[in-house]
C-alpha positions as CSV (number, residue, x, y, z in Angstrom):
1,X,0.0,0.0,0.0
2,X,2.5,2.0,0.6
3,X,4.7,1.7,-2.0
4,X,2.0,1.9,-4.7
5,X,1.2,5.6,-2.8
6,X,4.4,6.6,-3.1
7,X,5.0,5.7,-6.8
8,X,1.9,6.7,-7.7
9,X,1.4,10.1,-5.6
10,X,5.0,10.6,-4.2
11,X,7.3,13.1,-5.4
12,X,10.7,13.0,-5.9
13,X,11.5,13.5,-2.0
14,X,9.0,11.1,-0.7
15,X,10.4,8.5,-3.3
16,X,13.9,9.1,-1.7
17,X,12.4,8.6,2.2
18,X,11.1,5.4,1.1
19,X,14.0,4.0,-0.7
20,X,15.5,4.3,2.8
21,X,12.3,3.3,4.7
22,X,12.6,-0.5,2.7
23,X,16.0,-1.0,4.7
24,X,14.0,-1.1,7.4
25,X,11.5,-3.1,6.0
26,X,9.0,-0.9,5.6
């Protein structure tokens, strides 16, 4: 769920805070 929000709706910063979220498993 997240992920699909953040490719769909996320911008350029938010897709940068998630690429580091997933190392914790997010």
């Amino acid at each position: 769920v997240i992920k699909n929000y953040v490719e769909n709706q996320g911008n350029q910063e938010e897709k940068e805070a998630y690429q580091q979220m997933k190392i914790l498993d997010f």
